[in-house]
N, C-alpha and C positions, 0 to 999 in steps of 0.2 A: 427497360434500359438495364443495361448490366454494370453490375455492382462494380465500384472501383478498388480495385488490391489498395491494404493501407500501406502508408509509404513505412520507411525504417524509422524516421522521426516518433509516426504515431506508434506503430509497434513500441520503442521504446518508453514513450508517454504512458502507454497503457501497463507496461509492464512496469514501472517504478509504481503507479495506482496500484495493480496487484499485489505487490510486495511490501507496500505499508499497511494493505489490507491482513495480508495472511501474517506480517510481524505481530499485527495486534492481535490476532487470535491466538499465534505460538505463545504469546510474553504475558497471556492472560490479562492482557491493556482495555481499558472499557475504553469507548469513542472518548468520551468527553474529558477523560484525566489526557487523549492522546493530544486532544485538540484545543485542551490547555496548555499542554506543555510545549505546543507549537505555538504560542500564543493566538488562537484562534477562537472565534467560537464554534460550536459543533455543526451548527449550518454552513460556515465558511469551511470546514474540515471537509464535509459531505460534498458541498459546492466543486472542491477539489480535488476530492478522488474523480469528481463525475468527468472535470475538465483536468488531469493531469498537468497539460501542460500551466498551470498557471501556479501552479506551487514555487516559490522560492529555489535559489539557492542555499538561503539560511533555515527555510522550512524544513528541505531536505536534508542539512547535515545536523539540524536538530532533531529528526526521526533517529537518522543514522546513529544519534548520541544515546536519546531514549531506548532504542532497539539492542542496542551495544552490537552495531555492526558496520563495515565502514561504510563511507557513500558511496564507494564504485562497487560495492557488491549491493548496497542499495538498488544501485543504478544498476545497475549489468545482469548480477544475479537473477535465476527465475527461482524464489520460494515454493517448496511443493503445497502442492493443495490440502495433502491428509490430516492434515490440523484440525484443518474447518470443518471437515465430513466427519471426524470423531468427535471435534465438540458440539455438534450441532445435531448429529442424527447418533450419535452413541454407537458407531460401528468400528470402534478399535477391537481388533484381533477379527474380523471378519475379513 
């Protein structure tokens, strides 16, 4: 059976998940101070990124606050990846 194209909704769900992911690796954020400060626990934080859409609207403009960025660039913006490949595999200036 052939795969179904994701709709614009999901693409946008996925991309607000990416971009709390790649803030907390730019802002040097551990999960658990992020998923405090969203009042969450780290399983509900994780829980969250997995299903995007079930995040808040208070969750989200409380990222927005912690990340010091607004929520429609939360929302809209795509964060680059190069963050996460430099702190993880140590390949800045390659």
């Amino acid at each position: 059976m052939a795969r179904m194209a994701k709709s614009k909704v999901q693409e946008n769900y996925v991309r607000v998940a990416d971009n709390i992911r790649q803030l907390t690796v730019q802002r040097n954020k551990k999960v658990r101070d992020v998923a405090k400060y969203l009042g969450m626990s780290p399983a509900t934080y994780y829980a969250r990124l997995a299903h995007p859409e079930n995040f808040t609207l208070e969750d989200l403009t409380r990222a927005a606050c912690l990340f010091n960025v607004k929520l429609s660039d939360l929302i809209s913006k795509k964060y680059a990846m190069v963050a996460v490949e430099e702190r993880i595999y140590g390949t800045a200036g390659y």
